[in-house]
C-alpha positions in Angstrom: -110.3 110.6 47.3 -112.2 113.0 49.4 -115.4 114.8 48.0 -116.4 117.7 49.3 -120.0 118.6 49.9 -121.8 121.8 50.0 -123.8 122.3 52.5 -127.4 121.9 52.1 -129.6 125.2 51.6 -132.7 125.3 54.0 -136.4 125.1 52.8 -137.5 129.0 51.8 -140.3 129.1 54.4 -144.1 129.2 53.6 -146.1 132.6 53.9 -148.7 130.7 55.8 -150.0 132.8 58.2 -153.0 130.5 59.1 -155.6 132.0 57.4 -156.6 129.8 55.3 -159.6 130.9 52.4 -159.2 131.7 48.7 -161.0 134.8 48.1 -162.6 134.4 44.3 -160.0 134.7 42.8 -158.1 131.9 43.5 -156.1 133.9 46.3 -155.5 133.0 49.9 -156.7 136.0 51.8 -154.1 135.1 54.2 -150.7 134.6 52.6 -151.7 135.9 48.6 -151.1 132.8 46.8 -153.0 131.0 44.2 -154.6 127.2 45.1 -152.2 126.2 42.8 -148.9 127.7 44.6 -150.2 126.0 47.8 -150.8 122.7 46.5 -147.0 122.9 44.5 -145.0 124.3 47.7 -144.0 121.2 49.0 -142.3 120.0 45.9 -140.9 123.7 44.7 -137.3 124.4 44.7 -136.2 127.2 46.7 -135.7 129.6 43.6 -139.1 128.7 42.4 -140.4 129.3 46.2 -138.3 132.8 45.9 -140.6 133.6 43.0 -143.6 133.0 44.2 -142.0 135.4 47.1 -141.9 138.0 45.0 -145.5 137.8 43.4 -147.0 137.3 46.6 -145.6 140.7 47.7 -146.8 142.2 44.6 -150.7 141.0 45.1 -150.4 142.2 49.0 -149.3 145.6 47.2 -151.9 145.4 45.1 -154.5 144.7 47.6 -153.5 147.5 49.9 -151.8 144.8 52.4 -148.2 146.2 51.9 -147.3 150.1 51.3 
């Protein structure tokens, strides 16, 4: 019997920019996420990756980063 397997997805890449300093908030000043979102990356799925995504494009919104 033959199994087919799906192809693996790839890593959703890290926002890292290099930039590395949480603002008082709990921010990174460079890439917008929380200590907390750094520290879990490396063990997030993709979806959960995609979601942090999305609320790092709303705090650079926020911040006047993104128009």
């Amino acid at each position: 019997m033959t199994t087919t397997l799906k192809p693996r997805e790839k890593p959703v890449k890290s926002p890292c920019i290099s930039l590395c300093a949480l603002d008082i908030n709990d921010i990174c000043m460079g890439c917008q996420r929380t200590g907390d979102e750094i520290s879990r990356w490396g063990t997030m799925t993709n979806q959960q990756r995609r979601e942090v995504l999305e609320l790092v494009e709303q705090r650079a919104r926020q911040q006047g980063l993104l128009k």
